[in-house]
Structures are given as C-alpha cells and as structure tokens.
N, C-alpha and C positions, 0 to 999 in steps of 0.2 A: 504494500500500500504506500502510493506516496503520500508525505504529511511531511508536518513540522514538529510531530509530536517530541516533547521534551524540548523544544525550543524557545518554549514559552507560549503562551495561551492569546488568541484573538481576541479583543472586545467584542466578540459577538460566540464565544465557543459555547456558551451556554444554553441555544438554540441546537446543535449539533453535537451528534453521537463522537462521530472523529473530527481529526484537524485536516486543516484544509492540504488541496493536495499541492503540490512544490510547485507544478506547472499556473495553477491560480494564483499561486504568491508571486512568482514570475512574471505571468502577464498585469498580476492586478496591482502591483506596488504603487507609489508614488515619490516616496521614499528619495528616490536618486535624485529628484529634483525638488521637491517641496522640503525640502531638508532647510531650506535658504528662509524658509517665514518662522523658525525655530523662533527669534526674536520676537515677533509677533505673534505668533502661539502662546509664548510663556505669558505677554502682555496682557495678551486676551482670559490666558485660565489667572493670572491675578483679580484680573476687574472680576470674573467669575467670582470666586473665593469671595472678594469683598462682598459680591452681591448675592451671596449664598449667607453671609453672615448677618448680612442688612436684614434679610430675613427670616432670619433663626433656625435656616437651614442647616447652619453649621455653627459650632458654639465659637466663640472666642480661639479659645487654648483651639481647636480645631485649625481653626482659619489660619493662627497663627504656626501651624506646624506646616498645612501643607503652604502656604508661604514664603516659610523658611526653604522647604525643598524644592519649591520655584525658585529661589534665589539660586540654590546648590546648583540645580540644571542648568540655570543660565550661565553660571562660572564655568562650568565644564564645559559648555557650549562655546562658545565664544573662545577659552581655553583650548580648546582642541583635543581635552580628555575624555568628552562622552562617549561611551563605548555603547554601539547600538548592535544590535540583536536578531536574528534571522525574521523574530517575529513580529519585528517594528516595522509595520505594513507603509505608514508615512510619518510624519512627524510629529502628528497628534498624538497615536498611540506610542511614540518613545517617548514622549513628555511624560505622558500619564504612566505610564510604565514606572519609567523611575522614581516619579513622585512618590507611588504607589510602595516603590522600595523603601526609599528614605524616609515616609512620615505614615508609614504603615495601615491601617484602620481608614484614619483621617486623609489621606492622600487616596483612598478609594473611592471618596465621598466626591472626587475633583467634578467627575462627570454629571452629578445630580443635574438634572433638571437641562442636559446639554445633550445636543446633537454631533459630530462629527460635521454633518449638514451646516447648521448654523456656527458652527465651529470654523469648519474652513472658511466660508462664507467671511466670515469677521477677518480672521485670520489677512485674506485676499486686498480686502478694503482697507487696513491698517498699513500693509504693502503699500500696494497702489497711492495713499496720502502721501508716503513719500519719497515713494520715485516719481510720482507727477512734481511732486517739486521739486525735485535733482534736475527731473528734464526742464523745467521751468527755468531753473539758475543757468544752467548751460544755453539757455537760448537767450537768454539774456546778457553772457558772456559776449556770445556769437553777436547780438545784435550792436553791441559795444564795439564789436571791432566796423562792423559795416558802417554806423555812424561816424567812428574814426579815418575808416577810410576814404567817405565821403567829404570830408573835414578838407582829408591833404589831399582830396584832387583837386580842390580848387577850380579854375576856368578849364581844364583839361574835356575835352570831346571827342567823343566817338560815333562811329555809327548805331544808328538806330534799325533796326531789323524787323521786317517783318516776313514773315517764310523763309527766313535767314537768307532775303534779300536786303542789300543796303534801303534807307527806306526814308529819315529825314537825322540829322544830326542830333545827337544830344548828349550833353555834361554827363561824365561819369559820375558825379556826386549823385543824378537823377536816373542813374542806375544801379549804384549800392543803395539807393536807397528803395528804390522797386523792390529788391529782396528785401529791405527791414521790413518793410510793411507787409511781404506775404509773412516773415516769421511771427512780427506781430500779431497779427490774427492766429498763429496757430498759439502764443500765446495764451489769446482770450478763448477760444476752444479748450486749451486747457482749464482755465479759471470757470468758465462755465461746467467742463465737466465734474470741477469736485466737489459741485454742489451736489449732486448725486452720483458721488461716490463717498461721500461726509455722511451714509448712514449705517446707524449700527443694524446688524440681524443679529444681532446675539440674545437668547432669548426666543427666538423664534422654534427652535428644538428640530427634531426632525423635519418638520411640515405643519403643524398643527398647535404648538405653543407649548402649553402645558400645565396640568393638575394644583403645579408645586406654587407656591406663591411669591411666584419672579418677580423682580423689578427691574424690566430692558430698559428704563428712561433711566435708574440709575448706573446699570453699567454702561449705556453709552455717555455719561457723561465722564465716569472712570476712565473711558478709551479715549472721551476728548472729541467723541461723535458731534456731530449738530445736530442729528436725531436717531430717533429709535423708528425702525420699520414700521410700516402701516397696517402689513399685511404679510402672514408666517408664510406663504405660500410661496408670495412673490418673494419675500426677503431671502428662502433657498433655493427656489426653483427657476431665477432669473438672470443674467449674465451680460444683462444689454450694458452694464457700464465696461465689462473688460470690451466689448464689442466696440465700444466709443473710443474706449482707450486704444485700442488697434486700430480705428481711424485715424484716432488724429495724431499718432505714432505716423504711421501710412503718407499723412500727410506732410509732417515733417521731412520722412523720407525723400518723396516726392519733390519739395521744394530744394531739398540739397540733393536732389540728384541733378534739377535745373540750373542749380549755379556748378554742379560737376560737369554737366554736358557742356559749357558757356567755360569756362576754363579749359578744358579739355581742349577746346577751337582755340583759344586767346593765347595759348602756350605752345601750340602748332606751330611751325617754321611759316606754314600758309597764311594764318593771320600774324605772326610776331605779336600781339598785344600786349604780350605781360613773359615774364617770364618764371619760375618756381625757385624756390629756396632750396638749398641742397637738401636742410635736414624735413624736405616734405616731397622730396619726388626722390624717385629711384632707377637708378641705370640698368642694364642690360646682361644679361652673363655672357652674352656673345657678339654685342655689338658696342664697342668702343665707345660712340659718338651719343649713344642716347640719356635720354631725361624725360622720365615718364613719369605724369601724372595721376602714380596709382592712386591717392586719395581719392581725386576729382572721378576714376570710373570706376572705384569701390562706393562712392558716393552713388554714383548712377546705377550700381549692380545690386546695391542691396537694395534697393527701392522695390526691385519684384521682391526680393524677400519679406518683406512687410505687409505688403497688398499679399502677397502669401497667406501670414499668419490671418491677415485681417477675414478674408473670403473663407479661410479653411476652417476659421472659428465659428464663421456664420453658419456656411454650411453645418458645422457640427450640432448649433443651435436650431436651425429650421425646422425638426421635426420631434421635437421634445417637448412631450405632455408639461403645463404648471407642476411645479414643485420638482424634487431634486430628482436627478438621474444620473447616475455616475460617471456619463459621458463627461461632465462637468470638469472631472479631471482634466480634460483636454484643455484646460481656460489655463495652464501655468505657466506649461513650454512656451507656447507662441505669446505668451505677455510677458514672461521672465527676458524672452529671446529680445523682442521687438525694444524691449525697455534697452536691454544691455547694449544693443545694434546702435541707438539712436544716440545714446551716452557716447558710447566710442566717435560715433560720428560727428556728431557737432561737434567735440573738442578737436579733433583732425582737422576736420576744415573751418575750426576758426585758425586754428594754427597756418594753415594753409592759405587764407587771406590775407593774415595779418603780416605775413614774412614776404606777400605776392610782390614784387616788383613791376611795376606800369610802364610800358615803352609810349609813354603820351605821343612822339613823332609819327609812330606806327598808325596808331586811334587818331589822330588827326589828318593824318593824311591820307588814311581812306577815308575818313569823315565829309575829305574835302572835294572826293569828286564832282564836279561840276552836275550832274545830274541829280544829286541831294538835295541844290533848290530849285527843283522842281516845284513844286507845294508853294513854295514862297511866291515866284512868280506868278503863279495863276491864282492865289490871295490879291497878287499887289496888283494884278487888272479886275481881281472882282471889287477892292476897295475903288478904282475907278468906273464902278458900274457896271463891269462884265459881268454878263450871268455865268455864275462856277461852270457850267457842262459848258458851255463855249471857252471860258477861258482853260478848261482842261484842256478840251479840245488842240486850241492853238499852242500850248506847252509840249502836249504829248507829240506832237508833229514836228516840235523844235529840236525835240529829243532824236525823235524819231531822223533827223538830218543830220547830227551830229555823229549818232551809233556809227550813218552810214559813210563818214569821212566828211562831210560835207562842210565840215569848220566846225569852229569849237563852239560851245554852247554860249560862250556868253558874246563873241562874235556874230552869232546867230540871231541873239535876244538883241544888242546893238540895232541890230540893219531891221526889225522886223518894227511895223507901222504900228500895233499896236502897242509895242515896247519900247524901244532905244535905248538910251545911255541910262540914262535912271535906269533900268529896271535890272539893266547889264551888272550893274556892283550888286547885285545880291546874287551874284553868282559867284565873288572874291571869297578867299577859304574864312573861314569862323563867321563869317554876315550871320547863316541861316540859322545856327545855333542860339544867338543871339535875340531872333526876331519871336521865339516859342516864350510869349507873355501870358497866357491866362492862366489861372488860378492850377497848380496842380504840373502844370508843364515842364518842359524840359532846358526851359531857358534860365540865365541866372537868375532873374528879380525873383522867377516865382520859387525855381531851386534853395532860395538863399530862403524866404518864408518857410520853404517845406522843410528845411534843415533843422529848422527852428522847432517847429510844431511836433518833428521825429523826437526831439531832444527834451521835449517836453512829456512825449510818450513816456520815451524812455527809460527817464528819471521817475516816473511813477511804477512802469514793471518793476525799476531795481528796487524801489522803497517798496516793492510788495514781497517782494521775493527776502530784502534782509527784515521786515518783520515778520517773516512766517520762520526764520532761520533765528531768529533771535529770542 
C-alpha cells in the first residue's frame, strides 16, 4: 500500500481508515511553493489566537502558549532551522504541526473555528498588500528616473512615429514623458486594486462561517484589514482580485516591453539614437563587435509571460462553482511568478534608462527631414483660409515632387503660389518642433507645463508610497 503512514498524520486523517497514498501527496502538495507566505500564515494564526481568546474560545494561559510557539516557528522560519516533514502537505499544516508540538493540548486548539479555505485565502491577501507595494515603490523608482531624464533632454528632438513611420517632430522630454504617464496609471490600477484586496476572509471557515462565536471584524482589524468579508462564500470561493492583480502585472509588462521594443530600435546601428551602458547590455561569445540589449528584449519576452499567467488563471477560474475548489491552488505560481518577473524588471530597466546615453545629433537629424513639416504647412495655408482636405491636398503633391527628384521641399514650397518664402522657413531643421503649442503637445511651452504637472504627480505617488512604508 502506498501511504505516509508513520510520517505523520493529515488534518483531515480522521475521516479515513489509511493514509493517503505517496502518489496524492505528490501531485496534491503545495508545499514547494506556498512555503514563501510562512510569514503570513504565522500573522494570520496570531490575529487567530487573539481572536479565539477575545472570545473565550481559548483561555488566556492558552493563547499565550500557542503564541509563544508562533513566535518559536517564526525564528526557525526565517532562521532556516525549521525542519519540515513528508506530511507537511503546505504550509498551513507545518505551522500547525509544530505548534501543535511545542504548546501541546493548546496548540491543537490553533485551528478552532478555521478553514484551511479561509486560511489560505487570508494568508494570499496579506501577501499580495505587500508586494502591491514593493511593485508600487519600484515604479515609482522607474518613474523618477523618466522625469529625470526628461529634465536633461532639455530642447533635444526627435522623431515622432506613427506605424514606425517618421510622422511630425517632437522633444524627447515629450517622450519620456509619454511612458510616465502610461506607468502612472498603472500606478493608480494598482491603488484602486487594494481597495479590494484590503479585505479580510478570515472567519469565513470552510464556506459557510461558523457555530463558534467569531469575531472576523476583530481579526481583521489585528491583520490591519479595512474590512471583514460580506459574504463566507465569496470570501473562499473567489479569486477575481489575484485575476486583477495579473492584469495589471500584465500591464506593467506590456508597457516595459514598449519602451524595450523602442530601445531595442534606438541602440541599432540603423537608428544610432542612444547608445547602452556597459554594465546593462551584453556582448557576444562569438562575435567581437557586439552590444546587445538583453534587458530591453527580456523586457519584451517576458510580456507573453505574464499575459500567460494572466489568461491561464482565468481560464483556470471560468468554470468553478461559488465557494472553494482546490483548483484555487493554481492562484500562487502564476502571482508569486508575475510579482517576482515585474520586480526584476522594473529595476533593470530603470537601471537601463538611467545609464542610456542620447546621440541628440542622430534624433535631430532624422527629426529634420524636410518632409516632417508636412503638417505644419498645410496648418499654415488652413490659418490662411485653406480648407484642410485642399490644403492637404496641395502639400501631399509637394511631397509627392520632391520623393521624385524634383527639388527639395522647401525649394518647392518657395516657387509654389499658394506658399512662397514665408511658408518655405518652416521647412528649416527644429521650426516644426517648435510650432506643437496646445495644451498637452509636443512643443516646449506646452512640454515645459506638462513637466511641471508630471512632477507634481509624482511627488504625491512618492508621499504615498513612503507613508505606506513608514
């Protein structure tokens, strides 16, 4: 028969004649990964305990024993001497286990009135408060250096793209700053998700609450919760916040994988833009001459990874009656992963922007193709009354004479009746840069306000992020 028999007894052996067999402990563990919320287990059976004594569940001299042997686990824990046990299924039952050891009778009592169910459940959202804030400080890091580096470009210009065709000029300062403001939002995605992720289930037992007479508003205010659950059901049987949190994980990715694909170009020999720091690119084993920007397409490769965890979770939830199922274990790897992935990453590629070197000649003098002000001329005949589709019109054909050898563009705009000399200097390199005035744009005046308004962002994520640290 296979078993574990003599290797210590399950929290559930009391339903079963034997022990389970080797192959079920095998597939069914969790153990090799949930080992990591050890810290927050112990958190959680504390606020228990308390809230077991609040109610005379448990006497005094009780609470204060198994207490004490929550303390013992967590020194061993943290110590690296807890020695776990073939029948330590995950890391609820090695806590309870030992406790059990060390304050004997009264360390049996840990589980009254508690689920596994609601156990993990707490355990997860205790996690989660703060690695949403590790991720939180780190993109705040990141957004520091984008504000910095918008700071030292100062008048510097490049092209503007659209279909990764050159398209009208515009200030790199109005392009680091384009990425602050996608990471700021993923920011406030985060800030809105931990408002519901800030609630306790604990208390909620199995699925259906409990006989014993709990009090979840006082241990989640032990755990430091904003609230206690609504509803026992949902509080085990629902997952939509790690879901959320693997979007906007997802999302993060996603946005540094677009400043890695955008580096990846700008550090090419074909665009020259910028060039890498030694200690953030890496050479070749077999070609001499190279420097490659592994950050910038680890930045773009792990982005499937993520949208991975993200859909793979989903799927795993789409067909899962209310209340718990133990598919639910699958919520650790792909949120323990996605957390660790985006940690590594944003600190790489802040490191990796902040060391980036700018070839501003390069950026400018593609910027300055004579075909860039486009746009500008057929403005500067619609402020003379040209309806826009005719003044496109007569631009697009100017262009169209140039591509074909016909003279240079602004040679062209010169000799042509509805344009002339006026219209010809806003074909001279930096004009067109210059002329992007409204609210929001790409020109200085408005660059110089939106610098402003980022910095004012800014400085309220970091006072969020060091009072939540503090």
């Amino acid at each position: 028969m296979n078993s574990t028999e003599g290797q210590g007894a399950t929290l559930w052996h009391g339903r079963f004649e034997g022990g389970p067999a080797a192959e079920l402990m095998a597939y069914t563990e969790s153990l090799s990964f949930d080992r990591r919320l050890w810290a927050e287990d112990i958190a959680g059976s504390r606020a228990h305990v308390r809230g077991l004594v609040h109610v005379g569940l448990l006497t005094v001299a009780e609470g204060d024993a198994v207490l004490g042997a929550l303390d013992q686990v967590a020194t061993e824990m943290a110590g690296g001497s807890f020695a776990f046990v073939a029948s330590d299924e995950d890391i609820h039952t090695a806590v309870e286990r030992r406790v059990t050891e060390l304050a004997g009778d009264a360390g049996a009592k840990l589980h009254t009135g508690r689920s596994r169910n609601d156990q993990s459940a707490t355990d997860v959202r205790l996690w989660l408060k703060t690695a949403i804030a590790e991720v939180r400080r780190r993109l705040v890091e990141l957004l520091t250096v984008l504000e910095r580096r918008a700071e030292q470009a100062g008048q510097i210009y490049l092209p503007g793209y659209t279909h990764l065709q050159r398209a009208q000029p515009v200030l790199l300062a109005h392009h680091f700053l384009a990425q602050g403001w996608a990471f700021g939002r993923d920011i406030d995605r985060l800030d809105d998700l931990l408002g519901r992720v800030d609630i306790s289930p604990l208390g909620a037992g199995a699925l259906a609450g409990s006989s014993l007479p709990l009090d979840p508003d006082f241990t989640a205010e032990q755990l430091g919760f904003d609230a206690r659950f609504e509803n026992s059901l949902d509080a085990v049987g629902s997952r939509d916040h790690v879901a959320e949190t693997l979007f906007v994980l997802a999302m993060i990715g996603v946005n540094l994988s677009r400043i890695g694909e955008e580096i990846v170009l700008w550090t090419s020999e074909e665009f020259g833009f910028a060039r890498l720091d030694d200690g953030y690119s890496t050479g070749s084993s077999m070609l001499p001459q190279k420097k490659n920007p592994d950050i910038a397409e680890l930045a773009r490769g792990k982005a499937g990874r993520l949208i991975g965890n993200l859909t793979g979770f989903l799927a795993t939830m789409k067909g899962l009656p209310f209340s718990y199922n133990r598919d639910y274990q699958e919520d650790k790897e792909p949120l323990f992963d996605a957390v660790d992935q985006i940690c590594l990453a944003l600190t790489a590629v802040n490191g990796m922007l902040a060391t980036l070197t700018i070839n501003a000649a390069a950026m400018q003098g593609a910027a300055d193709s004579e075909t860039s002000s486009a746009t500008d001329l057929a403005e500067w005949l619609v402020q003379r009354g040209v309806p826009f589709r005719q003044a496109h019109a007569i631009v697009g054909a100017l262009v169209r004479r140039t591509l074909a050898g016909e003279g240079s563009l602004a040679s062209l705009v010169a000799a042509e009746p509805d344009l002339g000399m006026e219209a010809a200097e806003l074909v001279r390199p930096g004009v067109s840069v210059k002329r992007r005035t409204t609210p929001g744009g790409a020109g200085p005046d408005p660059v110089a306000v939106q610098l402003e308004r980022f910095r004012g962002r800014l400085a309220a994520w970091r006072a969020q992020s060091d009072g939540a640290a503090s």
